[in-house]
C-alpha positions, -999 to 999 in steps of 0.1 A, spaced: -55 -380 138 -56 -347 154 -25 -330 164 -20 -302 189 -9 -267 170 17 -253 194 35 -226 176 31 -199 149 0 -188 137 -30 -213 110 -22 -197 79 -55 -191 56 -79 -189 88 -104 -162 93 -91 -153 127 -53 -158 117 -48 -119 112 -60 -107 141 -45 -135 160 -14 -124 149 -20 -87 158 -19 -105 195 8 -127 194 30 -100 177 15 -68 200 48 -74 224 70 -69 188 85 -33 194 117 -15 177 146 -10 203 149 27 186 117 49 190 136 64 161 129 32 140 94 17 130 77 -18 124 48 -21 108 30 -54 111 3 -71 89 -9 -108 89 21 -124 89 45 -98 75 67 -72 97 86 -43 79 111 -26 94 119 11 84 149 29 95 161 66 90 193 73 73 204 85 104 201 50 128 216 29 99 239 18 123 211 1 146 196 -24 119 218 -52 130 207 -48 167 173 -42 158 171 -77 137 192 -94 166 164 -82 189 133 -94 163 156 -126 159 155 -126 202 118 -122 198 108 -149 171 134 -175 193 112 -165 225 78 -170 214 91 -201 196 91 -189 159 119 -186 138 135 -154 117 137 -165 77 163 -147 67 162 -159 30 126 -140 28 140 -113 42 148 -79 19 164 -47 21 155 -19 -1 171 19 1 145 39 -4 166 75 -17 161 105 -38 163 94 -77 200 111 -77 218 98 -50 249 77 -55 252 38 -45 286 48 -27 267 69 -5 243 38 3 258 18 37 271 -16 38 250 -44 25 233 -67 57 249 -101 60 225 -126 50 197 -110 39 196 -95 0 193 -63 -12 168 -54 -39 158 -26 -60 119 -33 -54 98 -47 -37 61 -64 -33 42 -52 1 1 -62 1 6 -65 -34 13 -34 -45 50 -31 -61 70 0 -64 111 8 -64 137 27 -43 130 56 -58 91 53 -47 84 48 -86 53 28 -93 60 21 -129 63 -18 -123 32 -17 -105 12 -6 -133 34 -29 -157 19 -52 -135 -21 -38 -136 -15 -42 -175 -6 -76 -177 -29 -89 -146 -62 -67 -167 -50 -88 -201 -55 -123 -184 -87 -113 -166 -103 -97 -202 -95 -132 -217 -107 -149 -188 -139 -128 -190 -139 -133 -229 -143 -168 -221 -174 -162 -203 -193 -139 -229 -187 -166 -252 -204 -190 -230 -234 -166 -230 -225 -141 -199 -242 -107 -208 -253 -71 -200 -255 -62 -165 -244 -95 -148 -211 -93 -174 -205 -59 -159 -207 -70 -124 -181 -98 -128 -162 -74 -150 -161 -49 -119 -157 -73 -95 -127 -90 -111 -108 -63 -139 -119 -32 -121 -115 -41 -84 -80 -54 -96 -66 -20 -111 -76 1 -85 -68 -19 -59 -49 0 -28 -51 29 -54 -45 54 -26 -11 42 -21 1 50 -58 -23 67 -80 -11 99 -72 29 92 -76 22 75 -110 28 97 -145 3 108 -162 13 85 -194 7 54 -167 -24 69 -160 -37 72 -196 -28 30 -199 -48 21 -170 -79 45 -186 -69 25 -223 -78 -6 -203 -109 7 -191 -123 21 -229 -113 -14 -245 -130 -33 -219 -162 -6 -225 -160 -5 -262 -161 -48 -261 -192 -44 -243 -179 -56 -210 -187 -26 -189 -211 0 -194 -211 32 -211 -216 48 -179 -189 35 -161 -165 60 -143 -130 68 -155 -106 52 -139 -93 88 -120 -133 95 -110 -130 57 -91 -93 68 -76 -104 98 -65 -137 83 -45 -115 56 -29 -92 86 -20 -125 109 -5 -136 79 13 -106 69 28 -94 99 41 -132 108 58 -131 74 76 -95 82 91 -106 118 95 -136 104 118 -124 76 133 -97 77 160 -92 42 161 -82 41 122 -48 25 119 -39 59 99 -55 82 124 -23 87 144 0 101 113 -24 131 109 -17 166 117 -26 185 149 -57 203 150 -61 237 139 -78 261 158 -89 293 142 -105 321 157 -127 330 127 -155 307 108 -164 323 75 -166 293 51 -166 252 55 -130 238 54 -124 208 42 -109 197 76 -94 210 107 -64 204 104 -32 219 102 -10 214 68 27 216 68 50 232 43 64 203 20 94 211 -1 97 168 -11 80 159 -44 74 128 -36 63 137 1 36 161 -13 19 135 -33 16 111 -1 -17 103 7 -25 125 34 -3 155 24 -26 154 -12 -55 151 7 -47 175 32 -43 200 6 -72 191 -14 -97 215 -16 -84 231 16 -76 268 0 
């Protein structure tokens, strides 16, 4: 029998993302200090250090919001991490939230990373995801998958998986985590599942990155387009810059390597 759908959004639809970028659009942070980013079903809340002291009112008032629109909050999915600077002390941290548990990492759009904006468990976890899909896609060579249609399920499976969302984390990762993702690549080349021509794994990182950063560069609709840089206007033309825009002194490490503050910098002097 069919049954009228009157609340939430159908999970695993086509149009269920952008349906909820409607129903949610009326979702705003009390504090224009705070933000809240929202994807398919997910919200995240980010607070300064300094407006600690709002977070209960600001979950009250996405509680208010979920109760309106006839939704509910779950509080037992709900996280908190601290993101801090690698030294500071946990009795500088502020009182835990009631109800909801604090963690030392977390999982957003699959990508995993700590408090300290360390991405070592995410590449833990590109190791041990590449292992299962190399068996997996042993299993098929010994069934008789070969040369190039091998490779294209090889890319399309091992490949896409390690560099997925790479923008977000290739550049705050070590360079020893980078050589284990590149080890992953030459076994997988040397087995005969990938060609002999196949990029490096930094080559692919760096193309997603190029890409990427021209399509927020061009488009002002890009959900990124908004966190850039004012323009720069200079008087003088005597070579092609990179972009036009203006780039900020950064004494954070960590802030440096974001996205657009490396690719702001990149081939800009």
């Amino acid at each position: 029998a069919l049954r009228c759908i009157n609340a939430s959004i159908v999970q695993g639809s086509g149009l269920g993302p952008a349906a909820f970028v409607i129903y949610a659009s009326d979702l705003h942070p009390l504090s224009p200090g705070d933000d809240l980013n929202k994807y398919a079903d997910d919200c995240y809340l980010v607070v300064p250090d300094d407006q600690v002291s709002l977070i209960p009112a600001e979950l009250e008032h996405i509680e208010t919001w979920a109760s309106r629109n006839n939704l509910k909050l779950n509080v037992l999915k709900s996280k908190e991490l601290i993101v801090k600077r690698p030294k500071t002390k946990s009795t500088d941290f502020p009182p835990p939230l009631a109800g909801i548990e604090r963690v030392v990492s977390l999982k957003i759009l699959g990508v995993n990373f700590d408090g300290d904006l360390n991405f070592s468990l995410h590449v833990e976890k590109l190791v041990s995801q590449s292992n299962q899909r190399l068996y997996a896609l042993k299993q098929l060579k010994s069934q008789g998958l070969a040369g190039s249609k091998l490779w294209n399920v090889t890319t399309a499976t091992l490949v896409s998986g390690l560099t997925y969302a790479s923008s977000a984390w290739w550049s705050m990762i070590s360079e020893g985590s980078k050589q284990r993702l590149q080890s992953i690549l030459n076994k997988t080349i040397k087995q005969g599942f990938l060609s002999n021509t196949q990029l490096t794994i930094a080559e692919l990182c760096e193309a997603a990155d190029d890409k990427l950063f021209e399509s927020i560069l061009r488009n002002p609709s890009h959900v990124l387009h908004r966190i850039l840089p004012p323009i720069k206007h200079c008087k003088y033309d005597l070579r092609k810059r990179a972009h036009n825009r203006q780039i900020k002194i950064i004494s954070n490490s960590n802030f440096k390597k974001s996205f657009i503050n490396k690719m702001l910098s990149k081939d800009s002097y």
